[in-house]
C-alpha positions in Angstrom: 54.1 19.9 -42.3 55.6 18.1 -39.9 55.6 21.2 -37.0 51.7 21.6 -38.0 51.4 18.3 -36.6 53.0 18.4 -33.9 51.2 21.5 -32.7 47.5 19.6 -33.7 45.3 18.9 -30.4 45.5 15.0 -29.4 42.0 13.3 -30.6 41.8 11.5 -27.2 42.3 15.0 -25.4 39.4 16.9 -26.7 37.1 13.5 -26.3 38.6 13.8 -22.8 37.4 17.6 -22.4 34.2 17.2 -23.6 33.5 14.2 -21.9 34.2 15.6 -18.6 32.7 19.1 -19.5 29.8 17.6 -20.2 29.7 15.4 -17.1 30.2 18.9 -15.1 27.5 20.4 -16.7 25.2 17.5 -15.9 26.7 16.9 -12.5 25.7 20.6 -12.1 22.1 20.5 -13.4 21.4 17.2 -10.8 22.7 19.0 -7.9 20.8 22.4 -8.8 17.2 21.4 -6.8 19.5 19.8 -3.8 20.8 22.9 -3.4 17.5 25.2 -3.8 16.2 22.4 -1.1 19.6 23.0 1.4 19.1 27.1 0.4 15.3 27.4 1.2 15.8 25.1 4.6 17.9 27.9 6.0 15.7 30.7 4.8 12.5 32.2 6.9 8.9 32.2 5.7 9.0 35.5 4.0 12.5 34.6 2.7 11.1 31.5 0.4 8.5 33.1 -0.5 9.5 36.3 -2.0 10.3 37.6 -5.8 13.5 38.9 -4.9 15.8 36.0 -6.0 19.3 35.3 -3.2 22.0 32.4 -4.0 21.9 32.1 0.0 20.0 33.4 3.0 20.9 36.6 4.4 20.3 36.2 7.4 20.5 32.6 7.5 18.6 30.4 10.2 18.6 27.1 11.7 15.1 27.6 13.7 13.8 25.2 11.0 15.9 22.3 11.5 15.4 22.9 15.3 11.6 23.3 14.7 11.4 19.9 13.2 12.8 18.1 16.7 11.0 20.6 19.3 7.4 21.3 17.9 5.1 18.4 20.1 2.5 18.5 17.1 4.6 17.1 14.8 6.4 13.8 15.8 8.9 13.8 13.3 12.1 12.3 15.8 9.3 9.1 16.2 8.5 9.2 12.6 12.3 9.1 11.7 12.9 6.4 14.0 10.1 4.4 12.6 11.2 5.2 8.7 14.7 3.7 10.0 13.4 0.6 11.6 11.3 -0.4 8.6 13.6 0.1 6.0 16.5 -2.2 8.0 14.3 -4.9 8.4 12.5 -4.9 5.2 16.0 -4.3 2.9 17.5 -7.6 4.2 14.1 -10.0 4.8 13.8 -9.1 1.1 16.4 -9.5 0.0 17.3 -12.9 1.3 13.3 -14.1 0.5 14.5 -13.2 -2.9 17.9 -14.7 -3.1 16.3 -18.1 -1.8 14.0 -17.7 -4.4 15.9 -17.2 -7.3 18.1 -19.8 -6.2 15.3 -22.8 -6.3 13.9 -21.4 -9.5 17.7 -21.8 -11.3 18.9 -24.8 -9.3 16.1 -27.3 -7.4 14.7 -29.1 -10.1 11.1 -29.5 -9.3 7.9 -29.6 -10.9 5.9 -27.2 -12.6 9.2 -24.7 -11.8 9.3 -23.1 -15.4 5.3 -22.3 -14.5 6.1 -20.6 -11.2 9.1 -18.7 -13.1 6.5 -17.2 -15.4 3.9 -16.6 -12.7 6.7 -14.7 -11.1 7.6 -12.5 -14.1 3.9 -11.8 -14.7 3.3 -10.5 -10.9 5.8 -7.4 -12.4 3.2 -6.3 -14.9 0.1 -6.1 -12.5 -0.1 -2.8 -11.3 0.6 -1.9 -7.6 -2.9 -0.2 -7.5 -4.8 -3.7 -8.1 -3.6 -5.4 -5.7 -3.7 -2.3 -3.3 -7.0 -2.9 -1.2 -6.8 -6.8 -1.3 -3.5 -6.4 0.6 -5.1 -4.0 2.9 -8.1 -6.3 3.7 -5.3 -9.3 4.6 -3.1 -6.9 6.8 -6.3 -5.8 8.3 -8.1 -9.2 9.2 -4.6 -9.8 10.6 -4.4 -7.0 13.1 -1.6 -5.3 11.2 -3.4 -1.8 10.8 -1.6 1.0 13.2 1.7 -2.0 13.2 5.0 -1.5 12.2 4.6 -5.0 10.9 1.3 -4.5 8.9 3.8 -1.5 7.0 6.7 -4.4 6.9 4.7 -7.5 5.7 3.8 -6.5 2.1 7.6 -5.5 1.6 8.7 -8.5 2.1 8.4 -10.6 -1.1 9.8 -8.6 -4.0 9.4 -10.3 -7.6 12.2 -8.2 -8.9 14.7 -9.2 -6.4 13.7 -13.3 -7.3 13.7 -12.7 -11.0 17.5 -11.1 -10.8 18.9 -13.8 -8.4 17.4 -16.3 -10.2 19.1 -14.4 -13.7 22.1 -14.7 -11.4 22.0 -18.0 -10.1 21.7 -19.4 -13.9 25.3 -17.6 -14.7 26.5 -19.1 -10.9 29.8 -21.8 -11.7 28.3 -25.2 -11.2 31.6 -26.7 -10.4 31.2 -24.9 -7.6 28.3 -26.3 -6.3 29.5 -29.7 -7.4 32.6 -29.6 -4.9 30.3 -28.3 -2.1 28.1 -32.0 -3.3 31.2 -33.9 -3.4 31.6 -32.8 0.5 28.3 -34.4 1.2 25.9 -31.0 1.3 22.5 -31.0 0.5 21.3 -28.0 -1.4 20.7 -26.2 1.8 24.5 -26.7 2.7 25.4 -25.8 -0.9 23.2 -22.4 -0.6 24.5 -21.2 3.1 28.3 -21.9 2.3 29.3 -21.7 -1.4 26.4 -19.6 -3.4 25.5 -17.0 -0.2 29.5 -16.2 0.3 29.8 -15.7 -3.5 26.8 -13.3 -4.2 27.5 -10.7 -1.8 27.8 -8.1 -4.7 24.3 -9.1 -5.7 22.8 -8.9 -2.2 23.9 -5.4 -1.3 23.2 -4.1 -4.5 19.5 -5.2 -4.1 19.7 -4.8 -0.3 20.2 -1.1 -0.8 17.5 -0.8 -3.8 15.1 -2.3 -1.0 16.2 0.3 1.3 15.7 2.8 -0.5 12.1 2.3 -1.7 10.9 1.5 1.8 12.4 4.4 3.2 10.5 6.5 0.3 7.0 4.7 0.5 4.0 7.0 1.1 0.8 5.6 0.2 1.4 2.3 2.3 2.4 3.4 5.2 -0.1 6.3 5.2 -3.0 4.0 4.7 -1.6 1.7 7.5 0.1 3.5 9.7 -3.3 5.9 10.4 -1.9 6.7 14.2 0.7 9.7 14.4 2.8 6.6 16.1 3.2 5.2 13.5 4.0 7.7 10.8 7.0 7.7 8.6 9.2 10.3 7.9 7.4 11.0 4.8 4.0 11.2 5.9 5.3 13.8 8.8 6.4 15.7 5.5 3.2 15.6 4.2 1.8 17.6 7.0 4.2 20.6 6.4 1.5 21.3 3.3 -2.1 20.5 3.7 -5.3 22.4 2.8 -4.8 24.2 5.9 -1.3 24.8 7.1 1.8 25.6 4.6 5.3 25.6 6.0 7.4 25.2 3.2 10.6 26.0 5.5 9.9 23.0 7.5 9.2 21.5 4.3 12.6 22.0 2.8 14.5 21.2 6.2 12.7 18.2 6.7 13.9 16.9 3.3 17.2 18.0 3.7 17.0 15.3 6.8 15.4 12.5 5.0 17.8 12.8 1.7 20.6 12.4 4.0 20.0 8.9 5.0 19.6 7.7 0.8 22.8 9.9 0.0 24.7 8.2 2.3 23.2 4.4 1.4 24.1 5.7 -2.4 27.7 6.8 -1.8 28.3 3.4 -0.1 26.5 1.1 -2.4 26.5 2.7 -5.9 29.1 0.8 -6.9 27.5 -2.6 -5.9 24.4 -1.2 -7.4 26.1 -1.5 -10.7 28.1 -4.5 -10.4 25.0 -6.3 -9.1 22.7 -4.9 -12.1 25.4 -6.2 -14.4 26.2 -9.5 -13.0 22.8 -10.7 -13.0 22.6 -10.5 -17.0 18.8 -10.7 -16.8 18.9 -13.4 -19.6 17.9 -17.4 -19.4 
C-alpha cells in the first residue's frame, strides 16, 4: 500500500502539466495569424494566392519589404514617421492630462466635484460615432484639417485615463501628502514631488495603452489627415487593397512593420500594464 503511494503522480505536478500544456497550446493558437502574416510577407503574388498550401516560401523574397521603402506612390517611410510622432506625443499629453485630472477629482475639494466625476464616467458611454463630426467641425474651424495637430488634439483628453487615476489617487497614502503639507507645499508641490514619483507604475501602464491606440487609429486620421503628407501608417496600409489595386504581399509586409513597433511597447510594458490595471482598484 505503502509502495502504491509512493509510485502515485504528485497532484501539484499534473496541475502543473496541464496548466502549462494548455498555456502552449494557447500561446500556439495566438501566434498562428503572426506567423501566416510573417509567411505571406516573404511570399510573391502568385505564392499567397495559390491552393497549394507551404509552411514557408520556397523561394522566399524580400522585394516586399524593400517595395514598401522604394515605390514613390506610396509614402509609407513619411507615413511611419508621422504614425511615430503622434503616438509619442499623444501617449504622454494624455496621460499626464489624465493623471492631473484624477488627482483633483480624489484630492482638491471643490464644488460641484462629485458632479464633474459623474459627467466624466458618463462621456465613456457616448459612443465615439456621436461625437465624430462635432469634433471634426472644431478641428476644422481651427485650421487642424491636413495637421499633425488637428490628428493629435482630440487624443488628448482621455476619460478612461482620469477615471483610473482618480480610482488611484483615492487608494494614494494620505500621510503622505500630509508630510509633503507639513513642508509647506501647496497641492501643486504635493502633486509634482510626492504623488507624480509614486505613480510611475500607473503612468506607464496607461502611457503605453495611449500609445498603442494612437498608433492603431484609422478613421481619425484618415478623415483629417486627407493629404498623402499626412497619412499614418495605417492609412498607407489601406491602400495596399482598394477597389482597384490588390497587393496583399505589400499588405502582409507592411503589417509585419507596423506590429513591430506595439510588440516591442508590449514586451516592455506588459508588466506595468497589469500592475497599473490592478493598483487602480477601479472602486470609490
Amino acid at each position: 500500500m505503502a509502495t502504491h503511494a509512493r509510485h502515485r503522480p504528485d497532484a501539484g505536478l499534473v496541475a502543473s502539466v496541464a496548466k502549462y500544456t494548455l498555456l502552449g497550446l494557447l500561446s500556439v493558437v495566438f501566434l498562428a495569424p503572426f506567423y501566416v502574416i510573417v509567411r505571406n510577407s516573404l511570399m510573391t503574388e502568385d505564392q499567397v494566392t495559390s491552393l497549394d498550401w507551404s509552411w514557408w516560401p520556397d523561394p522566399l523574397t524580400l522585394g516586399n519589404y524593400t517595395d514598401l521603402f522604394t515605390d514613390p506612390s506610396l509614402p509609407f517611410a513619411h507615413a511611419l514617421r508621422n504614425s511615430l510622432l503622434i503616438a509619442v506625443i499623444t501617449a504622454p499629453l494624455s496621460t499626464m492630462t489624465g493623471s492631473m485630472a484624477g488627482y483633483a477629482l480624489a484630492r482638491l475639494d471643490v464644488p460641484f466635484r462629485r458632479a464633474v466625476t459623474v459627467f466624466v464616467v458618463g462621456t465613456l458611454m457616448i459612443p465615439a460615432s456621436v461625437t465624430f463630426v462635432p469634433t471634426f467641425l472644431v478641428i476644422d474651424a481651427l485650421g487642424g484639417v491636413d495637421t499633425q495637430w488637428g490628428i493629435i488634439a482630440p487624443g488628448l483628453f482621455n476619460a478612461f485615463s482620469v477615471v483610473l487615476f482618480r480610482s488611484f489617487y483615492l487608494r494614494f497614502p494620505p500621510d503622505l501628502e500630509e508630510a509633503g503639507r507639513i513642508d509647506g507645499l501647496g497641492h501643486l508641490g504635493v502633486y509634482l514631488r510626492i504623488v507624480l514619483p509614486n505613480s510611475i507604475t500607473m503612468i506607464a501602464s496607461l502611457g503605453a495603452l495611449s500609445f498603442i491606440e494612437s498608433w492603431n487609429a484609422f478613421l481619425w486620421p484618415l478623415v483629417v489627415g486627407q493629404d498623402p503628407s499626412s497619412w499614418t501608417a495605417q492609412i498607407a496600409l489601406s491602400t495596399f487593397l482598394t477597389s482597384q489595386t490588390i497587393n496583399l504581399p505589400g499588405l502582409f509586409a507592411g503589417g509585419v512593420v507596423t506590429i513591430v513597433p506595439l510588440a516591442l511597447m508590449f514586451l516592455v510594458a506588459q508588466r506595468f500594464i497589469v500592475q497599473g490595471i490592478t493598483a487602480s482598484g477601479l472602486k470609490d
